[in-house]
Each structure stands twice: as structure tokens, then as C-alpha cells.
MARDO-239861 format. One record per residue: x, y negated, z of N, C-alpha, C, CB in turn; residue in one letter. Coordinates in steps of 0.02 Angstrom, whole numbers, plus 32768, in hexadecimal, padded with zeros to 4 digits. Glycine has a CB too. Layout:
<sites>
XYZXYZXYZXYZA...
</sites>
This chain:
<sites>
81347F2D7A8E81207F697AB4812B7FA77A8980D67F647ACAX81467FD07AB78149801B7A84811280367A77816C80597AA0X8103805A7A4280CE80887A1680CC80B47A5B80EE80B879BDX808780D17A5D806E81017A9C803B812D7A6E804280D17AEAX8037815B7A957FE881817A987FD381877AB27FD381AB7A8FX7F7F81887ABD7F53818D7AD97F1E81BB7AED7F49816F7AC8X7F0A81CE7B197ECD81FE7B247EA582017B5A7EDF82397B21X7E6682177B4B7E3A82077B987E3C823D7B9A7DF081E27BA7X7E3E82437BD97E3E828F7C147DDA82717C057E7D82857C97X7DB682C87C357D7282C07C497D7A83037C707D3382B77C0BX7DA483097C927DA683377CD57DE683377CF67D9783837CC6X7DE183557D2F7E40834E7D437E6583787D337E5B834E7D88X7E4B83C77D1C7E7E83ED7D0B7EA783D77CD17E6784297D01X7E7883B77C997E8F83A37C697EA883627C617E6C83AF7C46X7EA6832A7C7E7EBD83037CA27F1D83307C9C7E8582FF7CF1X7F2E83427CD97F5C83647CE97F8C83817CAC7F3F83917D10X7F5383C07C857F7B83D57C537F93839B7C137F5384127C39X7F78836B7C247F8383467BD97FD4831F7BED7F3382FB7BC2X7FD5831B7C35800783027C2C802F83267C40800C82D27C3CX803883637C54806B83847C55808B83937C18805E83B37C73X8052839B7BDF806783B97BA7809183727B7F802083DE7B7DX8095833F7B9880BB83037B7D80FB82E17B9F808B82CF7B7AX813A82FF7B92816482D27BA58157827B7BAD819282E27B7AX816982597BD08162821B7BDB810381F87BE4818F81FF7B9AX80E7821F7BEB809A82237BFE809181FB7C30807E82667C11X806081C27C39805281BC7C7F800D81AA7C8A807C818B7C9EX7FF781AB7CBA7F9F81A07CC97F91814E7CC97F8481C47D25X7F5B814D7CA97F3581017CAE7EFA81027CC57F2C80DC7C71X7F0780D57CFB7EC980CD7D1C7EA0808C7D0A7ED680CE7D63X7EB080567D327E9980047D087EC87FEB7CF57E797FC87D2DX7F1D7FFC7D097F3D7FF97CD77F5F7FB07CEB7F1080037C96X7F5A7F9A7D1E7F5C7F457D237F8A7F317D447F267F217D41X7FC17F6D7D4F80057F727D6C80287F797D2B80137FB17DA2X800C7FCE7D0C80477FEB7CE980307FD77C99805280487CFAX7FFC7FA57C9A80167F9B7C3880427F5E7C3B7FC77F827BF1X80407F2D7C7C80727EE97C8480D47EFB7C8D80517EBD7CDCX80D27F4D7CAC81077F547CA281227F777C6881157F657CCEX80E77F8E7C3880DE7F9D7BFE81037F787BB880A17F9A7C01X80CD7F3B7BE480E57EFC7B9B813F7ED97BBF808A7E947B96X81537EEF7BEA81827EBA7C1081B27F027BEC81787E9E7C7EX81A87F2C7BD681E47F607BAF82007F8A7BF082307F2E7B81X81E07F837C3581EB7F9A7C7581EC7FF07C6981AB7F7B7CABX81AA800A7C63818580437C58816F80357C0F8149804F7C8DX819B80937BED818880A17BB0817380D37BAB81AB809D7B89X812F80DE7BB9810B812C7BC4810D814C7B67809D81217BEDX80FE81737B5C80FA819A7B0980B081A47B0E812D81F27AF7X807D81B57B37804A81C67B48802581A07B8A805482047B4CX7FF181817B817FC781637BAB7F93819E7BA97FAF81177B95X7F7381BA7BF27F3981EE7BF07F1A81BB7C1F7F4482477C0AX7EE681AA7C077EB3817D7C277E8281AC7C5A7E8481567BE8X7E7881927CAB7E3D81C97CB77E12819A7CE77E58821D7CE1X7E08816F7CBB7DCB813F7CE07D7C81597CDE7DC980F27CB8X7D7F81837CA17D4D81C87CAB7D4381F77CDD7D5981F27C82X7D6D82027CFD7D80822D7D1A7D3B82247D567DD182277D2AX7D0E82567D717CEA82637DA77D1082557DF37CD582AA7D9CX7D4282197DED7D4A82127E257D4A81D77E597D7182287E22X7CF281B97E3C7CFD81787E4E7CCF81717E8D7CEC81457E11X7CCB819E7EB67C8B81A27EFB7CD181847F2E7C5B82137F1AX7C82817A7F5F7C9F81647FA77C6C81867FDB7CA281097FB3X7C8481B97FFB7C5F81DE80297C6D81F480677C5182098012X7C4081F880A67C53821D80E97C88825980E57C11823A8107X7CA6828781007CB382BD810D7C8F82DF81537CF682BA810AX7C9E831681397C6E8332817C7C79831A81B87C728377818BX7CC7830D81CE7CE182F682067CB482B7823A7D2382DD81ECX7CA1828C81E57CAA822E81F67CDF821381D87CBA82158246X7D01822A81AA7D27821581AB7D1481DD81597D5C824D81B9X7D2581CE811A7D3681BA80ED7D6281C280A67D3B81A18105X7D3581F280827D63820F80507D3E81CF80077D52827F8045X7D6B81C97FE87D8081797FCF7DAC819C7F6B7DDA81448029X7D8881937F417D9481C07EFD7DD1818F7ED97D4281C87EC3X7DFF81AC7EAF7E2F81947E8A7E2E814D7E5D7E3881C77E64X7DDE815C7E377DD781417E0A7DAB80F97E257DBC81727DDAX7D8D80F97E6C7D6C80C37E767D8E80867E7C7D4B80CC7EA6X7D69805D7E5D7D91800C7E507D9E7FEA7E8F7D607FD17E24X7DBA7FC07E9D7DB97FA27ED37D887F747EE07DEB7F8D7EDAX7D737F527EBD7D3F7F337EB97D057F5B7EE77D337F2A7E71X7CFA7F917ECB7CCF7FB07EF47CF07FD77F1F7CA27FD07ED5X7D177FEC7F407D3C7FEF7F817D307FC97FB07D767FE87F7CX7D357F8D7FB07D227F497FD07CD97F3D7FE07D377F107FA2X7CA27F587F987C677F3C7FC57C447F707FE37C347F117F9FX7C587FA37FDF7C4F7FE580127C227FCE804D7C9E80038035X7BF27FE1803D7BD57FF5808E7BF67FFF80C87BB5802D8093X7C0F803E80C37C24807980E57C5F804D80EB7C2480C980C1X7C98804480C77CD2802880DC7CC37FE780E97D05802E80AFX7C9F7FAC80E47C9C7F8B81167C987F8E81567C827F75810FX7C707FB0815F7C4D7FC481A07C817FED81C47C067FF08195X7C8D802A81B57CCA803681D77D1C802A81DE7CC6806081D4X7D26801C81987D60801581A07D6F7FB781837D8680598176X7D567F9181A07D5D7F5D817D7D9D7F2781637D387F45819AX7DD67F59818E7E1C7F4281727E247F3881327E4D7F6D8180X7E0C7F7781147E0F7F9C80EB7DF87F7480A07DEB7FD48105X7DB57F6680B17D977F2D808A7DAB7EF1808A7D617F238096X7DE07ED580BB7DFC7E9580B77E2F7E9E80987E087E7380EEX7E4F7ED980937EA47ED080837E927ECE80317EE57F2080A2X7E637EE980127E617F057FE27E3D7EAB7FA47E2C7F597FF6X7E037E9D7FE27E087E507FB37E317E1B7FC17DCB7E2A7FB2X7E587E317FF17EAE7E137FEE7ECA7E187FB87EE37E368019X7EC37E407F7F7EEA7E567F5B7EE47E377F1F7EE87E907F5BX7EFE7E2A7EF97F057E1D7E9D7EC87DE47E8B7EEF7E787E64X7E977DD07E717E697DB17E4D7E327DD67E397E837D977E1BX7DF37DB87E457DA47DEF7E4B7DA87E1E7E0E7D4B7DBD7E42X7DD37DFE7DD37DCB7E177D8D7DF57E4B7D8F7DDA7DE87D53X7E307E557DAF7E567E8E7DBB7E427EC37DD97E827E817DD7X7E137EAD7E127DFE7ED77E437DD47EF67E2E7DEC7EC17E78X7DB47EEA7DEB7D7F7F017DD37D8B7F337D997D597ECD7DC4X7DDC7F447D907DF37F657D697E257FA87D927E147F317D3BX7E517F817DBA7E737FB87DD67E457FD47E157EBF7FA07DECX7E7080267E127E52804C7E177E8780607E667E4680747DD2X7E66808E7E987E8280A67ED07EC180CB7ED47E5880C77EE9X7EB480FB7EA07EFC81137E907F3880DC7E687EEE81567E5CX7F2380D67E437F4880A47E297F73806A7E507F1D80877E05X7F3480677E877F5B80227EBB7F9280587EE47F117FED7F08X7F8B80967EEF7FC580AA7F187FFC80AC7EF27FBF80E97F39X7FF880AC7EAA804080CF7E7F805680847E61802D81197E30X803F80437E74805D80147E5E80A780017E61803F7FEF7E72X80CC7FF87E3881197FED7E5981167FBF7E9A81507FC47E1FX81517FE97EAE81737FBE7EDC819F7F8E7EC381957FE17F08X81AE7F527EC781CD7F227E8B81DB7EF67EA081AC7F0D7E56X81FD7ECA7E7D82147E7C7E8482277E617E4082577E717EB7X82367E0D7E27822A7DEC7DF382797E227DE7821E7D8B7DF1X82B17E207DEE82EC7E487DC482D17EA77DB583447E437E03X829A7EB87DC382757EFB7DB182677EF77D5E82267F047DE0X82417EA97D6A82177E8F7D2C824A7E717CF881DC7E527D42X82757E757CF782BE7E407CD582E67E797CB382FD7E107D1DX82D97E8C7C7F83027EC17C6583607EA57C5782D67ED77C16X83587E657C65839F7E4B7C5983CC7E4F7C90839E7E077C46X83977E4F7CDB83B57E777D1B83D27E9F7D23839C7E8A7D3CX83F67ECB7D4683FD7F147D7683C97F167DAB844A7F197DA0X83C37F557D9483967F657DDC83977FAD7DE783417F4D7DD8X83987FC37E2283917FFF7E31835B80237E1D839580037E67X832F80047E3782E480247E3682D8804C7DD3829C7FCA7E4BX82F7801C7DA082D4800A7D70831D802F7D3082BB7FA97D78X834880477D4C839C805E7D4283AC80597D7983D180377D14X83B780A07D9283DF80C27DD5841580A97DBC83E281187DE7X844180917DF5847F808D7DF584A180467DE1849180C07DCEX847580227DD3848D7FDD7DA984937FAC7DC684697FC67D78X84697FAE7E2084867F907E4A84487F697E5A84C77F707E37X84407F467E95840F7F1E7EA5840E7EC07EA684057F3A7EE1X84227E9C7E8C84237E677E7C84067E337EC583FC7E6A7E39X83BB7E307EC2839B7E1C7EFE83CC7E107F4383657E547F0BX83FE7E447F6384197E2A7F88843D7DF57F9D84247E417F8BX845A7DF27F5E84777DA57F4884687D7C7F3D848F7D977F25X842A7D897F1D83FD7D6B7EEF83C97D3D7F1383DA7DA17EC7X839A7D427EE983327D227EFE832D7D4C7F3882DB7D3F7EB5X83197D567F6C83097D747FA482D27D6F7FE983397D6F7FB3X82B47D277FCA82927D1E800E824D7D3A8022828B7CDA8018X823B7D687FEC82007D7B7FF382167DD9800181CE7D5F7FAAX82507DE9800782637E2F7FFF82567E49805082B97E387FDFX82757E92804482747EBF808282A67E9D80D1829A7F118061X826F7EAC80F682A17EA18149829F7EE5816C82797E60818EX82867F10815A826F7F61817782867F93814282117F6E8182X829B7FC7815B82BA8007812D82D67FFE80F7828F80358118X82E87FC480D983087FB78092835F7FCF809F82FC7F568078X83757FDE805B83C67FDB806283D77FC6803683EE8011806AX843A7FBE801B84607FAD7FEC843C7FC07FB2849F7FC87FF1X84027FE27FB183FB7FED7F6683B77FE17F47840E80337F55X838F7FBB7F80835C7F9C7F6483367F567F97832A7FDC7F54X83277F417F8D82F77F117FD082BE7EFE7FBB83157EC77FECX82997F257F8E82597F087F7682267F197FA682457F207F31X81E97EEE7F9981C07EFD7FC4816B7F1A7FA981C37EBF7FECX81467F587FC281147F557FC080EF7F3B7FA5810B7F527FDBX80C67F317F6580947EF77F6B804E7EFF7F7F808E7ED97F30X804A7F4F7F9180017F477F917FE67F437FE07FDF7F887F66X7FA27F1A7FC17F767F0B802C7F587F4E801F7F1D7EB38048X7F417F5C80007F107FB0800D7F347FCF80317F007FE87FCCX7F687FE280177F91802E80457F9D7FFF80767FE680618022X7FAE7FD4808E7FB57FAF80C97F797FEE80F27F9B7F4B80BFX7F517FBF80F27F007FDE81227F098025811E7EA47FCB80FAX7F10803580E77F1C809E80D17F3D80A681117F6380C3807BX7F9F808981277FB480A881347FAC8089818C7FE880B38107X7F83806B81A27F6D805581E47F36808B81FF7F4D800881DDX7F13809D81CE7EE180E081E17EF0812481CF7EA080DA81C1X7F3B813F81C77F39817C81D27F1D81A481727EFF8183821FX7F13817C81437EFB8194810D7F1B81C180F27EF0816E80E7X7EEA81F680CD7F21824580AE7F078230805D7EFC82BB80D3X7F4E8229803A7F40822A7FF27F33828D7FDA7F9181FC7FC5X7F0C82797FA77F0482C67F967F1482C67F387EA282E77FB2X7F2E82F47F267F3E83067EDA7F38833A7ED07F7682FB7EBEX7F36832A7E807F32837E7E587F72838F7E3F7EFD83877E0FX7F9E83D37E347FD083C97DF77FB4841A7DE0803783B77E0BX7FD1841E7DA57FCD84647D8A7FD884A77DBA800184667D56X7FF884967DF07FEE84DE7E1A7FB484CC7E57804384FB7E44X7F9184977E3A7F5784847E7C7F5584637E9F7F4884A17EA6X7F3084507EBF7F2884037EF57F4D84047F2D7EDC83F57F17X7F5F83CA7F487F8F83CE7F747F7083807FA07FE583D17F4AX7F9D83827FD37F92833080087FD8833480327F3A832F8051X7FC482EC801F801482C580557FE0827C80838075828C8000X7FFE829D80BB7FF2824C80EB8015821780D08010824C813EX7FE281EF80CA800581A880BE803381A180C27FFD817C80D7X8055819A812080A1819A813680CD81C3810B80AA81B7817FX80C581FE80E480F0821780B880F381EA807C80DE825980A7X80C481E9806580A981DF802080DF81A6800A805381C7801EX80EC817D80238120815D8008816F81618014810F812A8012X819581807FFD81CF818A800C81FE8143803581E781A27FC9X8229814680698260811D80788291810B803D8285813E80ABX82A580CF802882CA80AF8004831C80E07FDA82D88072803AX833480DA8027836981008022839380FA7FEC835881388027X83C9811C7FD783D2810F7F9583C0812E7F3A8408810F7FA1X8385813B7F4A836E81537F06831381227F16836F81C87EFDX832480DF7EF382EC80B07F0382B480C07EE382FA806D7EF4X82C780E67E9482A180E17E60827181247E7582CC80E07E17X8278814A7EA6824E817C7EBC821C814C7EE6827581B97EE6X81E181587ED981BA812E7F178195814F7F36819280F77F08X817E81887F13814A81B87F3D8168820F7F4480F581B67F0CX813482207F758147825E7F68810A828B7F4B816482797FA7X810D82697F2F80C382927EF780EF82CA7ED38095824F7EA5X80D483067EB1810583227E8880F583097E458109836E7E8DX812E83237E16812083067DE080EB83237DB3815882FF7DC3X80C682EF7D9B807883097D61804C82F47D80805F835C7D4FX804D83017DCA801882FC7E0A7FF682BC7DF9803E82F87E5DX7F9582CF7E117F6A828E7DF47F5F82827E447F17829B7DB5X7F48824F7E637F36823C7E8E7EE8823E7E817F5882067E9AX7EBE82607EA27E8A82687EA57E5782477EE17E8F82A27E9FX7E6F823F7F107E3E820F7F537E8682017F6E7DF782447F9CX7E5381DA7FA27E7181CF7FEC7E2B81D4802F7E9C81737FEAX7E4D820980667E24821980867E3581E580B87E21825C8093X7E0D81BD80EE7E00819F81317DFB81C681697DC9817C8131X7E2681D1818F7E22820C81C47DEF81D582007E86822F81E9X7DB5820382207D7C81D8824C7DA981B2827B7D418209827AX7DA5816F82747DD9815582A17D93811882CE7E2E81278269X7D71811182FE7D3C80E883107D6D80A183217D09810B8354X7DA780B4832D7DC7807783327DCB803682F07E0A80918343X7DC3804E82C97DD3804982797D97800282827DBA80A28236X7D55801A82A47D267FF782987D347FA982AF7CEF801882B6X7D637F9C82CF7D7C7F4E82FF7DC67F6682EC7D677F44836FX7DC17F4C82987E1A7F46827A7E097EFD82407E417FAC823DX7E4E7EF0823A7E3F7EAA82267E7E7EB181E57E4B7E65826FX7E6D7E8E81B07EB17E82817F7EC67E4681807EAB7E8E8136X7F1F7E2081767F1F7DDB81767F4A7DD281507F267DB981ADX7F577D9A81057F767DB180E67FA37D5D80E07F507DDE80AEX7FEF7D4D80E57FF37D2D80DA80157D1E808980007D22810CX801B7CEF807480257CED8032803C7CA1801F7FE47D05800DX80637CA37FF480837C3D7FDF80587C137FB680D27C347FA7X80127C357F927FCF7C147F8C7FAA7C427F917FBE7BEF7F55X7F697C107FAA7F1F7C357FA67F0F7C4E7F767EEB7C157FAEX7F097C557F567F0F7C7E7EFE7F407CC87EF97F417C3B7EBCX7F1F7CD57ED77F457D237EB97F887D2A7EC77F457D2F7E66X7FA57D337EFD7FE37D427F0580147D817F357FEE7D0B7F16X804E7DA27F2F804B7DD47F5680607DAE7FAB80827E107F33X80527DE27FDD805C7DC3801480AE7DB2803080367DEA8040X80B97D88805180F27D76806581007D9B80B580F27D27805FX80C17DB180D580AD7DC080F6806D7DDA810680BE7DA68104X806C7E13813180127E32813380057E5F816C7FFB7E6780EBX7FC97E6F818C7FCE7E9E81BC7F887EB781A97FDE7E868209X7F8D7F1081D97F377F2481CE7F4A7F3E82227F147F74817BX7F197F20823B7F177F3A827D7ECB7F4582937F3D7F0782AEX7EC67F8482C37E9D7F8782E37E987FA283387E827FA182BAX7E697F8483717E7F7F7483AF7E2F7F9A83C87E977F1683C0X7E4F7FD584127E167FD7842D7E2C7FB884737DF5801E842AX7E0D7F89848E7E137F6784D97DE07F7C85067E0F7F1984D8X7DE67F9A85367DB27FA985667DDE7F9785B67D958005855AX7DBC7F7785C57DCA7F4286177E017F2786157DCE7F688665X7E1F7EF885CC7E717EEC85DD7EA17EFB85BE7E877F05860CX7E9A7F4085BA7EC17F69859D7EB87F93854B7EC37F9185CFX7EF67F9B85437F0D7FB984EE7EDF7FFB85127F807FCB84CCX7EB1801184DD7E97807484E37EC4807684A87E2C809D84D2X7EBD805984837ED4808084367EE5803783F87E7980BF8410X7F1D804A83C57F23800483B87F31801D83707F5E7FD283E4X7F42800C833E7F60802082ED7F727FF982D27F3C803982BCX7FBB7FE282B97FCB7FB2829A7FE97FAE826E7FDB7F9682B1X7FF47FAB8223801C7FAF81F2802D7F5681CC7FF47FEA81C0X80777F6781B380827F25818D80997F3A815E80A97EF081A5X808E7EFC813480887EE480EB80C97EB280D7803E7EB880E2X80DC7EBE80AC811B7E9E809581597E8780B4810C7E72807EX81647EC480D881997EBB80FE81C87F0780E2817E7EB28157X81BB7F2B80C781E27F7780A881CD7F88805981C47FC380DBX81F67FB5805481DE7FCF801081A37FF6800F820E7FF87FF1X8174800B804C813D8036804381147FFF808D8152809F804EX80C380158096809A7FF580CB80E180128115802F802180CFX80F27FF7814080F07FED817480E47FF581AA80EA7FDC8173X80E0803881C080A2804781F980CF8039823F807D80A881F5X80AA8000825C80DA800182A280D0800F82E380F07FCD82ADX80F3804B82DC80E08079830F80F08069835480FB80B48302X8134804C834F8165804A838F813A800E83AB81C3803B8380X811C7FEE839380EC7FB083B180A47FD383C680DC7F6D8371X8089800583A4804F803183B68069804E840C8046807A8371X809D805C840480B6807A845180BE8063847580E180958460X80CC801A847580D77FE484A5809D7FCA84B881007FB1848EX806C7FD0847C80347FB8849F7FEA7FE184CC801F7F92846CX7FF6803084A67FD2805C84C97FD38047851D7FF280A484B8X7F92804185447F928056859C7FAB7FF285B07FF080B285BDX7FC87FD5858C7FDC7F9985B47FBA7F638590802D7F8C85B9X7FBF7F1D85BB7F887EE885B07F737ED4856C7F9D7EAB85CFX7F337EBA856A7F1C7EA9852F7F3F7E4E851E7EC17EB38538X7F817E3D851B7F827E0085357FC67DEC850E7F807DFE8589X7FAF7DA484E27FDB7D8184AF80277D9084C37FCC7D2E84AEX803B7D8D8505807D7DAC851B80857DF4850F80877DA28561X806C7E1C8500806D7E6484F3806D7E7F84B1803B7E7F8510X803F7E4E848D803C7E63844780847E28842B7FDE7E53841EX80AC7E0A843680EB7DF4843B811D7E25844580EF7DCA846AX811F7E33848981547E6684A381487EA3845681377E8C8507X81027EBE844A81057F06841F810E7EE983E480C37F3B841DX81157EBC83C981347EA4837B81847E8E837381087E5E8362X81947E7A83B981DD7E8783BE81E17EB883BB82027E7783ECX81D97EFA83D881EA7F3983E381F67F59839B81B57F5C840EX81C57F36836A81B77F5B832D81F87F4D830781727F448305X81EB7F058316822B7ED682DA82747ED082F182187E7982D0X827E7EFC831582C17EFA833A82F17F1C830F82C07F1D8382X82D77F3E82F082DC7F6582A883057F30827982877F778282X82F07EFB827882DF7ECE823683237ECD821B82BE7E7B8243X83227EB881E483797EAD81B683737E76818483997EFA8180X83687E5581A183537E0E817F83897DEC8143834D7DD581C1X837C7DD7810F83AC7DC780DB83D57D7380F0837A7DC7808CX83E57D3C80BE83E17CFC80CC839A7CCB80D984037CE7809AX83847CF5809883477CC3808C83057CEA809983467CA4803BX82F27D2480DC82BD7D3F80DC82BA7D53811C82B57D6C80AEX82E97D27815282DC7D2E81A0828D7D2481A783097CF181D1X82667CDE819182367CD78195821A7D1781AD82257CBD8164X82147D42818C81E67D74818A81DB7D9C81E682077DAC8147X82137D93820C820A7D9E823E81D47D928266822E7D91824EX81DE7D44825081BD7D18828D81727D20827781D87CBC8292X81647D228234813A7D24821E81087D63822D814D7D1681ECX811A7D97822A80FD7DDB823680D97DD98281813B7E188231X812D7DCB82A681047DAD82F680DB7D80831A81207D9F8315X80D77D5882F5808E7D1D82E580627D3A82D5808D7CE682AEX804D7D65828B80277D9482767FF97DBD82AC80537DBC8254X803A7DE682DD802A7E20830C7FFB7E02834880737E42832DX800A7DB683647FEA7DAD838A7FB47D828370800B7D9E83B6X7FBF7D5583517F747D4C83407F387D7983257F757D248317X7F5A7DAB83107F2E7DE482F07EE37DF8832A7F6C7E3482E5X7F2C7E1483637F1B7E3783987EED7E0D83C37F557E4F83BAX7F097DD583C37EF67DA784007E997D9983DB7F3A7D4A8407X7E8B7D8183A37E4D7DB0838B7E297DCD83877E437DC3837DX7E417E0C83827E0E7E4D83877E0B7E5783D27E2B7E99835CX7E337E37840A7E257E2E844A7DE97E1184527E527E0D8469X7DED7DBF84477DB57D9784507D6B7DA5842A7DCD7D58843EX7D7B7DC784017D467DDA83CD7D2E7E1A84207D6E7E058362X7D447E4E841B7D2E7E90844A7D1D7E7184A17D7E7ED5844BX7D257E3584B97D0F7E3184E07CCD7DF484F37D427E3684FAX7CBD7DEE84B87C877DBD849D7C4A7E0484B17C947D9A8434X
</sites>
């Protein structure tokens, strides 16, 4: 591992200035992404600014109803949230979907949004990879593939997502918020992660220096009857092969209102809309939530070895739904 330096932030302005003032600087949160791509010779920061100090570990109402949710809070406690159980309980599933209790008990909210987007030739310095050296080409297509992108990927990357959090984030409408040296700023989720395209190694549109400071919950009552489902190749710590965060309001029959995002099917969460539209106003009924996951995956660009993922998502969609049906008319 390369020689680094170190420093704890204990506010955000300073936070900010420390790493502006450091070429190759980057923020540590629990760290349980970026010291593994650390030791893998992936990421060679010159400066680690630690801000697990940082005053930003609350979880609170907004005036709205809505859910404003701090940088620094662990996931661990994300999950046993009151408040986010109760209302948003996707939210709390996707999240102990995720990694091992001991992880969860380290990484941090921000942190889970800025995790790479990746695959095993990311981690392989003996690879090419786009993501990791623009320009060197993407391997995976040819290559290992069955766990990669079927949605928005191109020639120059097919990795997928790993995280379930932003899954749920990006099913409810969530606004990331940051600081940079000219002041705080917010991007909707739906921004927040850039399209693939061909510059892979961009993933966000954060600006550069920018700390991620919360994530707000816009009042969604639907949120309260949403469900996470994660599939995976063992029960144990693994990323998903497949995943959904959905949530369903049914009144006499019918879709009022529906939210659905997927998981390991793109380089960022998934939000599927074109299936939200199909299902707005028409039946609450296993044939319908079919028809709107075709609609979604019609999209799809499936490799040799990662058609699966089709069928799979659409299995996902209706059992999800068919669910939070039987559940709402109990």
C-alpha cells in the first residue's frame, strides 16, 4: 500500500478545506469500500481526511414529513431507525441486505453512495478497465459477465451497482445534499449518478472536493407499504444478482400510486419508471405487474451469460407486487 496522510476533519468547512488544499485527498468515512481498493493498489489517495467526527450523524423529520437522514450515520443504525422503519421500511430492508452486521456497523451513508461502481477486472490491476484507466478497454464483455449490466450500460463499461441502499434512495424520490468551498448544494438522486456513457470512471455528479452531507426523504405515505428483495448466489454477504425496492398504494383494485427501483441490473439504482406508468389507474393483478416489467425491460441488452437477469427482475416485479397487494387487502 502507498504511504498516505492523514487528518480528522471536526466540522465541514474544514472538512472541505483540508481537502481542497491536498491534491489527491479523499474523504474517509468507515472506509470499508475505499481502504480494500486501497490495499488492491486500485485507489492511491496522498491524503485520507477522516470525518467520522463530523456532526453529521442525526436522523430527523423535516418540516414537510418528510426524512432528513446525516452523512456520517452508520448503517447499522439506519436500519434500526424508528422512524425509517416505520415509514420507509424498504429502506431498512435494502440496507440489512447489504454487506455483514460488522460492516454495517462501520460504513457510513455517504460513503454507501460513493462506493465504486465495479467488477472483479476493476479489482485486477493486471486487467484493462475503463472505469480504473480510461481508455484501456473493457474486458468483461468478452469476458466474466454474468452478474453485469442489462440496462443503460455501453461498449465501455457493464458493471453493475452494488449498493441496496441507493436502491430504496432512488425508489423514494431522495435529494443528496453537499458542501464544497463555494457552499452547499443538492442533486436528486435520479441525477446524482451519472449514465455510463463513455467516460465510466465519472460516476457522480457531485463537484469536485464536494462532501456529501445527508440525504433528505421527500414525505412519500406511500413509502409506508414498500418492500426490499434482494436476490443473491448465497445467503451470506454477497452483492445482489438481482433486487427491487418497491412500493404499492391499492385502493378497490386498482394501482393509486406505485414506486419501483432495481438493483443490479445498471451502473447506478434503476428507477423504473416506464413500468410506474403502466401501472398507474390499471389493475392491481399478477398479469399487470408482468405486462409493466416487460415494459421496463424491453430496454434490456443482455450479454451471453446475463440474460438471466431478465427473467429474473420480472419474477422479482411480480412477486414483489403481488405482496404488498395481498398484504393491503388483509
Amino acid at each position: 500500500m502507498r504511504e498516505f496522510g492523514y487528518e480528522r476533519a471536526f466540522d465541514v468547512s474544514g472538512a472541505v478545506a483540508l481537502l481542497g488544499a491536498a491534491p489527491e485527498a479523499r474523504f474517509l468515512g468507515g472506509g470499508t469500500n475505499l481502504i480494500d481498493l486501497m490495499k488492491a493498489g486500485v485507489e492511491r489517495p496522498a491524503l485520507l481526511v477522516d470525518v467520522r467526527e463530523l456532526p453529521l450523524d442525526g436522523i430527523e423529520f423535516t418540516r414537510d414529513g418528510g426524512l432528513r437522514i446525516g452523512a456520517t450515520v452508520t448503517n447499522s443504525d439506519l436500519a434500526a431507525h424508528p422512524d425509517v422503519r416505520r415509514h420507509y421500511p424498504a429502506l431498512a430492508q435494502a440496507v440489512l441486505a447489504g454487506a455483514s452486521g460488522q460492516l454495517r456497523n462501520m460504513a457510513t451513508v455517504g460513503g454507501n453512495l460513493l462506493q465504486r461502481t465495479r467488477c472483479g477486472y476493476f479489482s485486477d490491476l493486471s486487467e484493462p478497465c475503463n472505469k480504473r484507466a480510461p481508455g484501456s478497454g473493457c474486458p468483461a464483455l468478452a469476458g466474466e459477465h454474468h452478474n453485469h449490466a442489462i440496462l443503460g450500460a455501453s461498449e465501455h463499461c457493464v458493471a453493475t451497482h452494488p449498493s441496496d441502499m441507493a436502491v430504496a434512495l432512488a425508489a423514494f424520490d431522495a435529494v443528496v445534499s453537499y458542501e464544497t468551498a463555494d457552499g452547499p448544494g443538492e442533486s436528486p438522486i435520479a441525477e446524482f449518478y451519472r449514465p455510463v456513457g463513455d467516460t465510466p470512471h465519472i460516476e457522480t455528479a457531485l463537484p469536485p472536493g464536494a462532501l456529501i452531507t445527508g440525504v433528505t426523504l421527500p414525505p412519500a405515505p406511500v413509502a409506508a407499504h414498500s418492500r426490499y428483495r434482494k436476490v443473491r448466489e448465497r445467503a451470506s454477504y454477497a452483492f445482489a444478482i438481482g433486487s427491487i425496492a418497491a412500493a404499492l398504494d391499492v385502493r378497490d383494485g386498482a394501482v393509486r400510486e406505485v414506486r419501483l427501483a432495481f438493483g443490479a441490473v445498471a451502473s447506478r439504482p434503476w428507477r423504473a419508471r416506464a413500468a410506474e406508468r403502466v401501472l398507474i389507474g390499471g389493475p392491481a393483478s399478477a398479469e399487470a405487474f408482468a405486462a409493466a416489467a416487460d415494459a421496463e425491460l424491453d430496454a434490456a441488452e443482455a450479454l451471453p451469460e446475463n440474460g438471466y437477469k431478465v427473467t429474473l427482475t420480472r419474477n422479482l416485479v411480480v412477486a414483489v407486487l403481488t405482496e404488498l397487494t395481498e398484504e393491503a387487502a388483509r
